[in-house]
gemmi code that builds the backbone of each chain (N, CA, C; Angstrom):
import gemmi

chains = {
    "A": [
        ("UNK", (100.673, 86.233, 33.930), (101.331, 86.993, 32.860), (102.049, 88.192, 33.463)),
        ("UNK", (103.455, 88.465, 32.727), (103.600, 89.659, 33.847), (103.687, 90.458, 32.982)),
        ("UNK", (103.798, 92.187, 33.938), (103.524, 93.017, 33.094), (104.739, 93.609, 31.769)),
        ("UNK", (103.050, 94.146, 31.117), (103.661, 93.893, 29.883), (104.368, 95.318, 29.438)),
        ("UNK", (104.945, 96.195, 30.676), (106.005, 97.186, 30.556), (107.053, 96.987, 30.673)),
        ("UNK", (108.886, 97.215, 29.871), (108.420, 98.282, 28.573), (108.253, 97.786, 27.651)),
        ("UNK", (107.685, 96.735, 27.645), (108.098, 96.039, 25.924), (106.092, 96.581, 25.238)),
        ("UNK", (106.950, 96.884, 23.771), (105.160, 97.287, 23.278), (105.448, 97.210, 21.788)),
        ("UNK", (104.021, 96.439, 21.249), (104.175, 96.160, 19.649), (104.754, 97.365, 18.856)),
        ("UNK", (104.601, 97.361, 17.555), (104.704, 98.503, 16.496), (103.322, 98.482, 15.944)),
        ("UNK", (102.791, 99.244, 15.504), (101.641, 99.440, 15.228), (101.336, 99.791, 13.466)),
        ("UNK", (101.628, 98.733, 12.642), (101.573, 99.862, 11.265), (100.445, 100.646, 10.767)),
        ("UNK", (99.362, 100.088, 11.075), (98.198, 101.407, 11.200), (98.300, 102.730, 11.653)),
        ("UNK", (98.679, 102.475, 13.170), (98.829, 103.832, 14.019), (100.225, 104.654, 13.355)),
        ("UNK", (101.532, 103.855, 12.413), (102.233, 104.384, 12.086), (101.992, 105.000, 10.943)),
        ("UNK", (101.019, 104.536, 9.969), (100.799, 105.240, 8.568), (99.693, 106.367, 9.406)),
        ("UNK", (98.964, 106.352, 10.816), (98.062, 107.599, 10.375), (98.839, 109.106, 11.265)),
        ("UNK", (100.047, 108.705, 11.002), (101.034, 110.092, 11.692), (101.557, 110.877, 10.655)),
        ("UNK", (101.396, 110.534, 9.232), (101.814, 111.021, 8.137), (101.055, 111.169, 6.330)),
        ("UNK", (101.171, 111.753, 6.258), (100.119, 111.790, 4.594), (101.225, 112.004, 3.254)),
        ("UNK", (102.437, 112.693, 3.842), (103.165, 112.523, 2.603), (103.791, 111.420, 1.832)),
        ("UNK", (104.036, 110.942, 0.502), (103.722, 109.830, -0.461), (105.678, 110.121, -0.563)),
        ("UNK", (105.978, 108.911, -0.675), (107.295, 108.827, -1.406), (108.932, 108.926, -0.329)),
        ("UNK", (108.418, 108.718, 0.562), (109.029, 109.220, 2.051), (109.027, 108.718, 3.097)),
        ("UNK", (109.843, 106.923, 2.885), (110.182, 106.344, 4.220), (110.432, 106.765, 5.208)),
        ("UNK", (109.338, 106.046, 5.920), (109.620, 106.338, 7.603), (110.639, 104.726, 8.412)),
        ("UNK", (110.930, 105.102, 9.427), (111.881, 103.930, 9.767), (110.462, 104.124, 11.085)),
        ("UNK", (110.302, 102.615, 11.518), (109.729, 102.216, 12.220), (109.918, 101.398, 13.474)),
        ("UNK", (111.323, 100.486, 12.780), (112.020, 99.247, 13.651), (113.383, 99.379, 13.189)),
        ("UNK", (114.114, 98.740, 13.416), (115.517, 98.232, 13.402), (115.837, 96.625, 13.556)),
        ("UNK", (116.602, 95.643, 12.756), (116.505, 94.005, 13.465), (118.116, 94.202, 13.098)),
        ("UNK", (118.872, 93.999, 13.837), (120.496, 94.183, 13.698), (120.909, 95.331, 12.695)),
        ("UNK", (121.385, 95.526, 10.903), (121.786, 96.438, 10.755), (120.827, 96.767, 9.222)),
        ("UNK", (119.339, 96.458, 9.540), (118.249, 96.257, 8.782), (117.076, 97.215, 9.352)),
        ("UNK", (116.493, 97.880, 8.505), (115.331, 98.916, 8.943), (114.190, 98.147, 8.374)),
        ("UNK", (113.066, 98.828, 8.841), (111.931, 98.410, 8.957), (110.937, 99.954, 7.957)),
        ("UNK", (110.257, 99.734, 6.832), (110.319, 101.350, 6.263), (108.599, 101.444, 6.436)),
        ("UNK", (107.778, 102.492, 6.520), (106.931, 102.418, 6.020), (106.731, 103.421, 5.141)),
        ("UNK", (105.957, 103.744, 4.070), (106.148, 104.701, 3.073), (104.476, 105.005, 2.274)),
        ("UNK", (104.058, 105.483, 2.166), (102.848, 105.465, 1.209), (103.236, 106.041, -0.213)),
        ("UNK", (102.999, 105.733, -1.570), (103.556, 106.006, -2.174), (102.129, 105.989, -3.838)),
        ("UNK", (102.203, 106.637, -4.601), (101.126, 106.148, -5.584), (101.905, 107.196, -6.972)),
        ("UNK", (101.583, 106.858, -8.183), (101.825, 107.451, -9.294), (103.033, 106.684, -10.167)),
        ("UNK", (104.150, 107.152, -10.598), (105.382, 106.564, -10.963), (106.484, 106.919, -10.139)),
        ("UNK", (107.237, 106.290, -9.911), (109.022, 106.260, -9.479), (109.509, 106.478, -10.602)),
        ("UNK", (111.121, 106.742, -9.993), (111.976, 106.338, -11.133), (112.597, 105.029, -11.429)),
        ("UNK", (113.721, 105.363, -12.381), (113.918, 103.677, -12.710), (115.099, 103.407, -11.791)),
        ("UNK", (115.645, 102.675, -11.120), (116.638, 103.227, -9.804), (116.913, 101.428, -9.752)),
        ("UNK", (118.422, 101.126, -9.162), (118.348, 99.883, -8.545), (119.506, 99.886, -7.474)),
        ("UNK", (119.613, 98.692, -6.596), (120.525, 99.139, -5.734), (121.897, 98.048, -5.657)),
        ("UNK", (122.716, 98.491, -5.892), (124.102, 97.516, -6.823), (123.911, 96.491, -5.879)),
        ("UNK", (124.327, 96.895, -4.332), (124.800, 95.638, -3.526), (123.479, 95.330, -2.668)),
        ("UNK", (122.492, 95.520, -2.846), (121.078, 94.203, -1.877), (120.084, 94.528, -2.316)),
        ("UNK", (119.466, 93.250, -1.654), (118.674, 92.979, -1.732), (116.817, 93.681, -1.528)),
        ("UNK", (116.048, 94.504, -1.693), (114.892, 94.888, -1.108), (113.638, 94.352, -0.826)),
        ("UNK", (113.288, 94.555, -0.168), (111.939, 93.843, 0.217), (110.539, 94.683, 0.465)),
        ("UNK", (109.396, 93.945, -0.281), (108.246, 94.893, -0.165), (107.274, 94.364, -0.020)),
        ("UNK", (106.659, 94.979, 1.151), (105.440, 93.710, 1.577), (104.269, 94.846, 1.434)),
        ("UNK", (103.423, 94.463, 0.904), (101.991, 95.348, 0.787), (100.812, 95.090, 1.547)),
        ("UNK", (100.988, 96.682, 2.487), (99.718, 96.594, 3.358), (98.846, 96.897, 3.138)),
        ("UNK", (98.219, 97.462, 2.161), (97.307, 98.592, 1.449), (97.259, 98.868, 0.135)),
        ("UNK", (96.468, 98.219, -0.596), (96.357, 98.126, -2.356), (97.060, 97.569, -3.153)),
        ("UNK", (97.639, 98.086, -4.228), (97.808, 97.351, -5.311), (99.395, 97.749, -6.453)),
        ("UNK", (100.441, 97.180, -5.622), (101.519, 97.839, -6.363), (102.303, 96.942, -7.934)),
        ("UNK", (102.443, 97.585, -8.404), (103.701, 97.614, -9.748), (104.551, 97.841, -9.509)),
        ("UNK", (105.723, 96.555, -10.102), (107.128, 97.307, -9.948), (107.735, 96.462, -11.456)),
        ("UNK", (107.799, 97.231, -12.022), (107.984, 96.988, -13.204), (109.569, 97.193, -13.433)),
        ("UNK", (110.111, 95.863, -14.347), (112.210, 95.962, -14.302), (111.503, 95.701, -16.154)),
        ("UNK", (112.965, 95.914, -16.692), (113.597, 95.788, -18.139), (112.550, 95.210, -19.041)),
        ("UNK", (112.586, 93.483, -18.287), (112.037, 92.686, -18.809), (110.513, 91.952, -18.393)),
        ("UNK", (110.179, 92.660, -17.738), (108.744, 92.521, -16.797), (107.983, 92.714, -15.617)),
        ("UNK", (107.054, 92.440, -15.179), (106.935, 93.388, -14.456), (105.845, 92.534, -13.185)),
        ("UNK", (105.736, 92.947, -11.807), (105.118, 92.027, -10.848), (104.348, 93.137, -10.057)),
        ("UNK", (102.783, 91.985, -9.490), (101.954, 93.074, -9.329), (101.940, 92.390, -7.725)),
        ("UNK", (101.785, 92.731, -6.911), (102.191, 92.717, -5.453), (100.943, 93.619, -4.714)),
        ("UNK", (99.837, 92.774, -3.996), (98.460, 93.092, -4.036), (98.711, 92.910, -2.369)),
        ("UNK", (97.833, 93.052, -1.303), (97.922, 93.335, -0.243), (97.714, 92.179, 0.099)),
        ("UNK", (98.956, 91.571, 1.520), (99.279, 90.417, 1.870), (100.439, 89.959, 1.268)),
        ("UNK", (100.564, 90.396, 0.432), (101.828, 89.689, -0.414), (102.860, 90.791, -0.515)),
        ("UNK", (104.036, 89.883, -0.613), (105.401, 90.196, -0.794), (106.195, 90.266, -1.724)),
        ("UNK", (107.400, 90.907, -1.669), (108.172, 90.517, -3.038), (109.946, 91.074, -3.154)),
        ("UNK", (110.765, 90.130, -2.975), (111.910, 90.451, -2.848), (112.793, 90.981, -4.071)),
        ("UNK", (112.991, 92.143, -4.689), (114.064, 92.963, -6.040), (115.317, 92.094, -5.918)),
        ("UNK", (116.040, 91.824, -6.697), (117.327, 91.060, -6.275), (118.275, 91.889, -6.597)),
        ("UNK", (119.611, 92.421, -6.118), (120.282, 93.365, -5.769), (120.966, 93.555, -7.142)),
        ("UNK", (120.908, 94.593, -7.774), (121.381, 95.194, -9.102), (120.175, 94.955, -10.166)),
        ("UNK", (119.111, 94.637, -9.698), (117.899, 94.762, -10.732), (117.045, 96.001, -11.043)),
        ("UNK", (117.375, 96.721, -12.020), (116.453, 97.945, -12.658), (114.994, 97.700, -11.863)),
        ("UNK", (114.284, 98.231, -11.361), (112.845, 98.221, -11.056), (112.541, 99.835, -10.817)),
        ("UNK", (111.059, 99.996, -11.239), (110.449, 101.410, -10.927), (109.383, 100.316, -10.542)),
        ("UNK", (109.029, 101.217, -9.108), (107.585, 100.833, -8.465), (106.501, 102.172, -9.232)),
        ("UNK", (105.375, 101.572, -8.841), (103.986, 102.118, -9.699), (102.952, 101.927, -8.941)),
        ("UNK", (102.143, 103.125, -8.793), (101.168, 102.447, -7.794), (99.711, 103.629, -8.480)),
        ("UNK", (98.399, 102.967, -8.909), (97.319, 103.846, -9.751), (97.243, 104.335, -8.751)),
        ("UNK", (96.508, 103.900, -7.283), (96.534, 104.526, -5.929), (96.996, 104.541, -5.037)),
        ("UNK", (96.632, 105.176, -4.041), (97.903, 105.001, -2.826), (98.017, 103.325, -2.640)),
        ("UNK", (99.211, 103.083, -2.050), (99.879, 102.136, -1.719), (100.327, 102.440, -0.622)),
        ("UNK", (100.067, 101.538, 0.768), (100.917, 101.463, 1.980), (101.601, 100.464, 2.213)),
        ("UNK", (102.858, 100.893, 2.111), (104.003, 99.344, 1.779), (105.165, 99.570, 3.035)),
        ("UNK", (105.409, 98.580, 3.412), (106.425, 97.785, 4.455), (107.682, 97.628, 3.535)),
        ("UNK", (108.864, 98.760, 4.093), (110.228, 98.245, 3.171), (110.967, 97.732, 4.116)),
        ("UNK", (112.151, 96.577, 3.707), (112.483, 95.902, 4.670), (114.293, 96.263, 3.796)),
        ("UNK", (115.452, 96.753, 4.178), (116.956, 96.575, 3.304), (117.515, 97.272, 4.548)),
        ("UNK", (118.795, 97.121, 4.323), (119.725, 97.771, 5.230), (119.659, 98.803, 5.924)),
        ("UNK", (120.250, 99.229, 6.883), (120.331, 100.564, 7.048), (120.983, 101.441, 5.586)),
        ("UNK", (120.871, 102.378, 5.342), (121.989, 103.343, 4.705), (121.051, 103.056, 2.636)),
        ("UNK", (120.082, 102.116, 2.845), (119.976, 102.581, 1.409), (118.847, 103.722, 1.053)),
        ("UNK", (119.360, 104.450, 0.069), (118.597, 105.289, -0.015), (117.793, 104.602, -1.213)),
        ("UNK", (116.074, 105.914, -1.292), (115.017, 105.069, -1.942), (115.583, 105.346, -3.517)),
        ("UNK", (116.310, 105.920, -3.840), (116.430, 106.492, -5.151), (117.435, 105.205, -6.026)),
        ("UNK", (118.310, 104.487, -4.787), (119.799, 103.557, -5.009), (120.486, 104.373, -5.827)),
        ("UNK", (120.980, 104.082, -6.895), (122.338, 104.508, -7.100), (122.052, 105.521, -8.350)),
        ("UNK", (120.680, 105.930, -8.524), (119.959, 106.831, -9.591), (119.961, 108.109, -9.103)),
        ("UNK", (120.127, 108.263, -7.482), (120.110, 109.775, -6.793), (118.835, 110.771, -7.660)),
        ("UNK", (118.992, 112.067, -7.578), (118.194, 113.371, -8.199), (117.345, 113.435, -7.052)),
        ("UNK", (116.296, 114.516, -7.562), (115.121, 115.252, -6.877), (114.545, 113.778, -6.108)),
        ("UNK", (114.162, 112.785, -6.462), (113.007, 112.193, -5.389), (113.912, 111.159, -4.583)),
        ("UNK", (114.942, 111.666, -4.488), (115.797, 111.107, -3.050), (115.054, 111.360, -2.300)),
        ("UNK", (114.775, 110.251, -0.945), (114.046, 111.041, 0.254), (115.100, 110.780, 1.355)),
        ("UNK", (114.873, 111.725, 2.200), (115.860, 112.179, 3.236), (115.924, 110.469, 4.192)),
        ("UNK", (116.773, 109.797, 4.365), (117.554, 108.749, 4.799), (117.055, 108.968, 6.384)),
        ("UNK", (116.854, 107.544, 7.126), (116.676, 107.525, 8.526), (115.590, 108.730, 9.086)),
        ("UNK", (114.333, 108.677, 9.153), (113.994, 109.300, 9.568), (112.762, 108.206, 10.147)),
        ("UNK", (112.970, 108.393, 11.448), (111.959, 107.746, 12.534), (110.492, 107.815, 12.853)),
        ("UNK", (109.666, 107.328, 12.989), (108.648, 107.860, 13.488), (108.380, 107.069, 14.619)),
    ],
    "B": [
        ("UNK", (102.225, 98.232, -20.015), (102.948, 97.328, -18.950), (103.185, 96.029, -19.432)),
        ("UNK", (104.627, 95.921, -18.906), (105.285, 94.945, -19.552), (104.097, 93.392, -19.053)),
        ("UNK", (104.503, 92.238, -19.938), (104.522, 91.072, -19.722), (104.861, 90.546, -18.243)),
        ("UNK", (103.927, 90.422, -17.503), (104.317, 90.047, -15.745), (104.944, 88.578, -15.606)),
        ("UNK", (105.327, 88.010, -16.482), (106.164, 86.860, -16.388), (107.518, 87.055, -16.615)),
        ("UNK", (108.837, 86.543, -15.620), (108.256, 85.385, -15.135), (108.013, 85.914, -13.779)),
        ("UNK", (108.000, 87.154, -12.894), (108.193, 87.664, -11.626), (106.228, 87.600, -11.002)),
        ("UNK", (106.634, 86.915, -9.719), (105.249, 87.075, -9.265), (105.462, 86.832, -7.639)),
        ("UNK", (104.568, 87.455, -6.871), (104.014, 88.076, -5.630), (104.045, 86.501, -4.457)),
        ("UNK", (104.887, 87.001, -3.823), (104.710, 85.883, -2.867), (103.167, 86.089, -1.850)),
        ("UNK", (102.295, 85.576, -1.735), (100.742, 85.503, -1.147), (101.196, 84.717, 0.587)),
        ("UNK", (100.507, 85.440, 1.214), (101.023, 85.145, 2.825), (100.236, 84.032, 2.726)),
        ("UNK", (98.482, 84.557, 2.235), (97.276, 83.395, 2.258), (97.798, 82.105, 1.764)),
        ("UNK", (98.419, 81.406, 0.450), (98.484, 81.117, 0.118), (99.716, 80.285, 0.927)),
        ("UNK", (100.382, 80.631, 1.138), (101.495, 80.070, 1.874), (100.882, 79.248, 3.171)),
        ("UNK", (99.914, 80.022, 3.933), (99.495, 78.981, 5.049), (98.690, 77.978, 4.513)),
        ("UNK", (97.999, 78.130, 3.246), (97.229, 76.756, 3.090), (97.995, 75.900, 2.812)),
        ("UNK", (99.237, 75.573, 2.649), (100.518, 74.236, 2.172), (100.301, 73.826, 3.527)),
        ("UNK", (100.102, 74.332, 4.486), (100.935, 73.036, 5.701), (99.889, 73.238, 6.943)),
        ("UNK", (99.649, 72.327, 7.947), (98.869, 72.458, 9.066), (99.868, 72.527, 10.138)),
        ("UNK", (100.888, 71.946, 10.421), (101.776, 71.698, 11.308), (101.855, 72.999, 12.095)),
        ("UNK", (102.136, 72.715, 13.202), (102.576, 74.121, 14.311), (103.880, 74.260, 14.268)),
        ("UNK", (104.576, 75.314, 14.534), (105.744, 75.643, 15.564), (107.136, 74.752, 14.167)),
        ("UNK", (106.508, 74.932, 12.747), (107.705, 74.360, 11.891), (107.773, 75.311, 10.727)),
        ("UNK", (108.621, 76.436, 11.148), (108.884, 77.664, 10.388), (109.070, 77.022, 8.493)),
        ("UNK", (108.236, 77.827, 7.786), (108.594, 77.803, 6.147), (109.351, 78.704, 5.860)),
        ("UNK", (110.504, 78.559, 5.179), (110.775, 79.843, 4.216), (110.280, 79.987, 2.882)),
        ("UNK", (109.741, 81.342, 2.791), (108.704, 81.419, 1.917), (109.506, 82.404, 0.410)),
        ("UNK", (110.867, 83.508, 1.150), (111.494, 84.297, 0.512), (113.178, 84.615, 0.866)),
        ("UNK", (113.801, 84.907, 0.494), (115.234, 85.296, 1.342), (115.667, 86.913, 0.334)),
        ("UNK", (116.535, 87.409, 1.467), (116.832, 88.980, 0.989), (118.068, 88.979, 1.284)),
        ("UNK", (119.131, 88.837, 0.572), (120.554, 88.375, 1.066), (120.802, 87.486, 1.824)),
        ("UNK", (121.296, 87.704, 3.369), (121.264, 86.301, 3.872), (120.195, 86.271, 4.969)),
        ("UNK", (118.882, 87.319, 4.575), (118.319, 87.053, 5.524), (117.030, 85.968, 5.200)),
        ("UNK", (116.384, 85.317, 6.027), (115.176, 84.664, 5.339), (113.617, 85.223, 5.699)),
        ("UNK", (112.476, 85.286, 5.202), (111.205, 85.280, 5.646), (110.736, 83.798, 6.285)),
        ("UNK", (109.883, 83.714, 6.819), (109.118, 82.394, 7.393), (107.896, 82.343, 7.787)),
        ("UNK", (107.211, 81.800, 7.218), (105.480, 81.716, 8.075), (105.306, 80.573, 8.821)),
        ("UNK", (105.039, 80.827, 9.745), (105.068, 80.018, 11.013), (103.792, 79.764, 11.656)),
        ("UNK", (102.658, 78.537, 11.937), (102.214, 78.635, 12.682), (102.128, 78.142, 13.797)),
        ("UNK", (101.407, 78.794, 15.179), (102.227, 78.605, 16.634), (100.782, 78.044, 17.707)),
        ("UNK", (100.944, 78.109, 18.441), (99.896, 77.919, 19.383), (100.235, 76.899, 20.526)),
        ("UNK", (99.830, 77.423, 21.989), (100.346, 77.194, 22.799), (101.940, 77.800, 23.293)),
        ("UNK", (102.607, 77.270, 24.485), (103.942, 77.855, 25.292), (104.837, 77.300, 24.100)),
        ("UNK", (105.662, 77.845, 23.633), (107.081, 77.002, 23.517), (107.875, 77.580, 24.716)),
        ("UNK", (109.218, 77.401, 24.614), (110.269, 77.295, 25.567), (111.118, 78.256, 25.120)),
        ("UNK", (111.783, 78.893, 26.612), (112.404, 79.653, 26.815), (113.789, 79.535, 26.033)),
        ("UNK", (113.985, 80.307, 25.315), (115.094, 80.351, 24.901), (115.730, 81.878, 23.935)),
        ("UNK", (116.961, 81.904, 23.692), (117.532, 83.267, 22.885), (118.422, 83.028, 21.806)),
        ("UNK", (118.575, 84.112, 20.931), (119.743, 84.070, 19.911), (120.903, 84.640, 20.333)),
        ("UNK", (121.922, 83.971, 20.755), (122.856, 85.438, 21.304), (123.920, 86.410, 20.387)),
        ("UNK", (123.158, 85.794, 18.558), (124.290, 86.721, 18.028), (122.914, 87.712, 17.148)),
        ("UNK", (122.029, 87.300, 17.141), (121.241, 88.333, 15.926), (119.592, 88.888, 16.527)),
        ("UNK", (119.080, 89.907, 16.439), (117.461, 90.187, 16.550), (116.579, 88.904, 15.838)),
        ("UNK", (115.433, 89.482, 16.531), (114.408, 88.337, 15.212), (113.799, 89.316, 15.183)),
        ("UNK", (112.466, 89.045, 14.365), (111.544, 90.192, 13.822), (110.265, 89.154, 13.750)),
        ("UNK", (109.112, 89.444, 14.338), (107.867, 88.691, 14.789), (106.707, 89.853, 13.917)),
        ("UNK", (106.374, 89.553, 13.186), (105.237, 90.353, 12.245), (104.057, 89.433, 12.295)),
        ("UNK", (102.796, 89.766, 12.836), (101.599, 88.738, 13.390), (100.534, 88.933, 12.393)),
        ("UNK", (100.438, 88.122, 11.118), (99.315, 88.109, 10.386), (97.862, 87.678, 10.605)),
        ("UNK", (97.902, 86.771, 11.616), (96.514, 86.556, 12.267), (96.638, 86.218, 13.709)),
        ("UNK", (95.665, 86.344, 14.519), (95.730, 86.334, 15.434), (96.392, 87.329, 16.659)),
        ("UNK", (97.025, 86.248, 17.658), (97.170, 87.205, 18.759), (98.733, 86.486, 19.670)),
        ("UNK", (99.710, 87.180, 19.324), (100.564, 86.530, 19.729), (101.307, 87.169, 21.362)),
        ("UNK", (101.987, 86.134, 22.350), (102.672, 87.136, 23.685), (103.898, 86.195, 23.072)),
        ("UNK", (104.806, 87.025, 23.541), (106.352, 87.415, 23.953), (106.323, 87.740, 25.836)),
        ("UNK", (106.725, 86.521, 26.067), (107.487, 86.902, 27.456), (108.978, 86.856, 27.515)),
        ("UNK", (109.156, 87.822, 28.831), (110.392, 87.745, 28.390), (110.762, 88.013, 29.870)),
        ("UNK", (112.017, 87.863, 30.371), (112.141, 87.780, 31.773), (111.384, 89.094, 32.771)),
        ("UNK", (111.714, 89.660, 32.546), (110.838, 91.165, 32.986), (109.605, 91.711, 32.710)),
        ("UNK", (108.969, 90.901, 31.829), (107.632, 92.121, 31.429), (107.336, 90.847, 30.054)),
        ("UNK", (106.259, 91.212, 28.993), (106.191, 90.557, 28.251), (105.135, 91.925, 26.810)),
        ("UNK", (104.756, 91.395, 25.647), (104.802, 92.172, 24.996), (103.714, 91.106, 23.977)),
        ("UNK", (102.734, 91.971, 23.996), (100.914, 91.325, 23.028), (101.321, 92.194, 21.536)),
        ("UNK", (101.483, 91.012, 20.587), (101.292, 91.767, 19.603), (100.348, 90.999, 18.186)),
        ("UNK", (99.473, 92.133, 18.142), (98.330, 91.532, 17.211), (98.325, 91.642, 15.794)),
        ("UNK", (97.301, 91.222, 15.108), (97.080, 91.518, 13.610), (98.028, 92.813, 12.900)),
        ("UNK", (98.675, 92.990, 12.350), (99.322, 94.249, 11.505), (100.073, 94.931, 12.773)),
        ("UNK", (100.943, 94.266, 13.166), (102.035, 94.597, 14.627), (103.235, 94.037, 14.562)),
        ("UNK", (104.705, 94.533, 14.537), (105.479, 93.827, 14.718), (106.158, 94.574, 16.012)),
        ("UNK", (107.191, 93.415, 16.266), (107.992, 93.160, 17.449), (109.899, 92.971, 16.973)),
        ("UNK", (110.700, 93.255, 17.215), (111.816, 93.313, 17.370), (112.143, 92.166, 18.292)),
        ("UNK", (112.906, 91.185, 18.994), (113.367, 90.663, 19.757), (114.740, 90.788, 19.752)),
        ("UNK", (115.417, 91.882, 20.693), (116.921, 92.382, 20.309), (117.482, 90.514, 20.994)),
        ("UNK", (118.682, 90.504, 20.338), (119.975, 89.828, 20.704), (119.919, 89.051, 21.927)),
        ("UNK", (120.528, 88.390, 22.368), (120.291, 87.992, 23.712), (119.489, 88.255, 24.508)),
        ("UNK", (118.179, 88.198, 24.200), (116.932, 88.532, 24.977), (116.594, 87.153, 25.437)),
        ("UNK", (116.143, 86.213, 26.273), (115.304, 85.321, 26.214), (113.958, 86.071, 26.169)),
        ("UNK", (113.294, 85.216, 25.232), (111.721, 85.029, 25.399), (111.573, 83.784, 25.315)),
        ("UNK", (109.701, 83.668, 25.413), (109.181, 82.946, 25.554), (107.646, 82.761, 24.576)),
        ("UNK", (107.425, 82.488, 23.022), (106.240, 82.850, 22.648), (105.096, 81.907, 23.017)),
        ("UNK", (103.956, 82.531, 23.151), (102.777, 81.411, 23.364), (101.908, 82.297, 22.974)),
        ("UNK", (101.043, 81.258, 22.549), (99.869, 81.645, 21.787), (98.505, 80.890, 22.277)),
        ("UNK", (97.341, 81.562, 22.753), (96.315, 80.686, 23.118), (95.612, 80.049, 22.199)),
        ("UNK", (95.338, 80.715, 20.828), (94.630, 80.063, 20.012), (95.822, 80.193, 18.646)),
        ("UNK", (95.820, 79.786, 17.933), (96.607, 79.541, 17.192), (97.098, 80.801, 16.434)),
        ("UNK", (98.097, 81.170, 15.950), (99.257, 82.697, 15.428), (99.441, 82.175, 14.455)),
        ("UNK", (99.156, 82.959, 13.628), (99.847, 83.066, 12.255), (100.752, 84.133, 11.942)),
        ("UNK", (102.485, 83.738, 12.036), (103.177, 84.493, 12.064), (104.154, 84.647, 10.609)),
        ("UNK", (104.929, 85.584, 10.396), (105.661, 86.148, 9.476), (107.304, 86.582, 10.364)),
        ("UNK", (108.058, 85.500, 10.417), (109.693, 85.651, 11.003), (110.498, 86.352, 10.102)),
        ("UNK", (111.149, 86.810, 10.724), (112.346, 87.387, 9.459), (113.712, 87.640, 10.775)),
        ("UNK", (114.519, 86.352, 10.030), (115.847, 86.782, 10.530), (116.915, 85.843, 9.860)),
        ("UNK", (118.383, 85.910, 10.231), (119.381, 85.457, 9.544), (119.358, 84.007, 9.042)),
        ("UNK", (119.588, 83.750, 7.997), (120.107, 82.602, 7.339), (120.372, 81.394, 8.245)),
        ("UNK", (119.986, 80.695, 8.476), (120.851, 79.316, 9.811), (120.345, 79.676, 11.227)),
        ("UNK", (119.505, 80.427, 11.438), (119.179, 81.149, 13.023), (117.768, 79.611, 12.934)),
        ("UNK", (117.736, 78.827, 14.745), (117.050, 77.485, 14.887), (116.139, 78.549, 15.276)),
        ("UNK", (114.685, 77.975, 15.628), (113.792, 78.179, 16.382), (114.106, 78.433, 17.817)),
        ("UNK", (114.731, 77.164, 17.927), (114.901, 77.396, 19.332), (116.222, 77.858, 20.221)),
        ("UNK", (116.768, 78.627, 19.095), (118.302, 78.961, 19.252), (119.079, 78.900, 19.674)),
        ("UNK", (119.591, 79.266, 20.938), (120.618, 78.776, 21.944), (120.586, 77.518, 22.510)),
        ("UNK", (118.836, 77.480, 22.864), (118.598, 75.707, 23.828), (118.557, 74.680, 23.266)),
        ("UNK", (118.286, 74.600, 21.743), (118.396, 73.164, 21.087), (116.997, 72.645, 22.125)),
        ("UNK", (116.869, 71.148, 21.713), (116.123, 70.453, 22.408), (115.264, 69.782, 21.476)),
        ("UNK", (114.291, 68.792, 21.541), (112.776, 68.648, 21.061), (112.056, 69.262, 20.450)),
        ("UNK", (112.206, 70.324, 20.980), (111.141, 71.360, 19.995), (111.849, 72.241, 18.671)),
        ("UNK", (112.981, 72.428, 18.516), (114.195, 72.193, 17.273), (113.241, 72.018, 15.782)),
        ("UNK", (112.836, 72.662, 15.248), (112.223, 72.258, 13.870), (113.757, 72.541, 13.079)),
        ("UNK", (113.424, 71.769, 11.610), (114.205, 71.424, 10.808), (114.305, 73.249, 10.321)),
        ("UNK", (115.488, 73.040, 10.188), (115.875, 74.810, 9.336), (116.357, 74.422, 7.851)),
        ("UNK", (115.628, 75.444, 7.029), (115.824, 76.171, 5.803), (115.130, 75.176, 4.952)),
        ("UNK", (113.608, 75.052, 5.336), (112.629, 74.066, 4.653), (111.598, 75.222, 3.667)),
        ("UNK", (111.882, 74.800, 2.555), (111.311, 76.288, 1.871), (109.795, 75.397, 1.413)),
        ("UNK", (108.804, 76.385, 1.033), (107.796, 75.968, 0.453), (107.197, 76.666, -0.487)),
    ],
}
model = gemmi.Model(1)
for chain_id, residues in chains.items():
    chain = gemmi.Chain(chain_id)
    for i, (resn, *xyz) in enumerate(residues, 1):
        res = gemmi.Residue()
        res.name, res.seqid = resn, gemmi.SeqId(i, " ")
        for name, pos in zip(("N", "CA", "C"), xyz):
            atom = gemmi.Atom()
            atom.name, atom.element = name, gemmi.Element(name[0])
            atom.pos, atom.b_iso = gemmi.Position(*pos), 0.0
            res.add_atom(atom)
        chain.add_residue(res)
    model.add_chain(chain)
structure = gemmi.Structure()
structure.add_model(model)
structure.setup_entities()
């Protein structure tokens, strides 16, 4: 086997225990012009959607809601769940939630709803 | 809270109990034109690269290596991996990987080299 420098996993454990604040993607990876988010998040969102893509949310840690117009999907740890691009959704979470976001570079968490719980875009850990 | 029909949670668990087969990627979700895939692996496959897009290797069970001409890269349970662009690797697995792929629409297994080991693309389950 040879050695296994520089190449080295991502760690999403070791990446959620560098941070405690809720609501505030971290970028983790990059796969061409696609980020990799991690975020802890619990209480209500707003109602927000994002015109042109697609999002993706994979749950590492409890028990999320993301509730659109007409209903609503509960996304439990292990499981996934793709928003389809221009769909109303507010995520919901009773407790923390540690969730894996997977969309473009450049979208912000708020999409095209902006205000106060914009979180600051590209930020690495 | 609304009526949770008709939207519901894609289950990773659930997805590996459909199939025993090795090394014959499922798509399980797609996010524009990208796809998800659960894959399971075990043993060398063959050297080969994508030379137009990343992949993204997320390891739900087990214990997966990435070699790659220079060095190689262990990534375990709740770990992902990037494989930039024209990288060759090489994955092998000693005991069997249960993996989670994510990359473009039409991207083979075995990408550039073709060959035998070629699983069928865009087999959803």
């Amino acid at each position: 086997m040879p050695d296994t420098k520089p190449y080295s996993a991502i760690n999403f454990a070791q990446k959620y225990a560098l941070f405690t604040e809720q609501w505030a993607p971290k970028v983790i990876a990059q796969m061409n012009d696609y980020q990799f988010k991690v975020v802890k998040i619990e209480g209500d969102f707003i109602w927000h959607c994002h015109a042109d893509t697609d999002e993706t949310f994979i749950v590492l840690e409890g028990q999320l809601r993301i509730d659109f117009r007409d209903g609503a999907v509960l996304i439990g740890k292990g499981e996934m769940f793709v928003v389809p691009k221009g769909t109303e959704h507010k995520p919901y979470a009773r407790q923390e939630v540690k969730l894996l976001l997977i969309e473009p570079c450049g979208v912000l968490n708020t999409g095209d709803e902006g205000g106060e719980r914009t979180a600051v875009n590209d930020v690495w850990i």
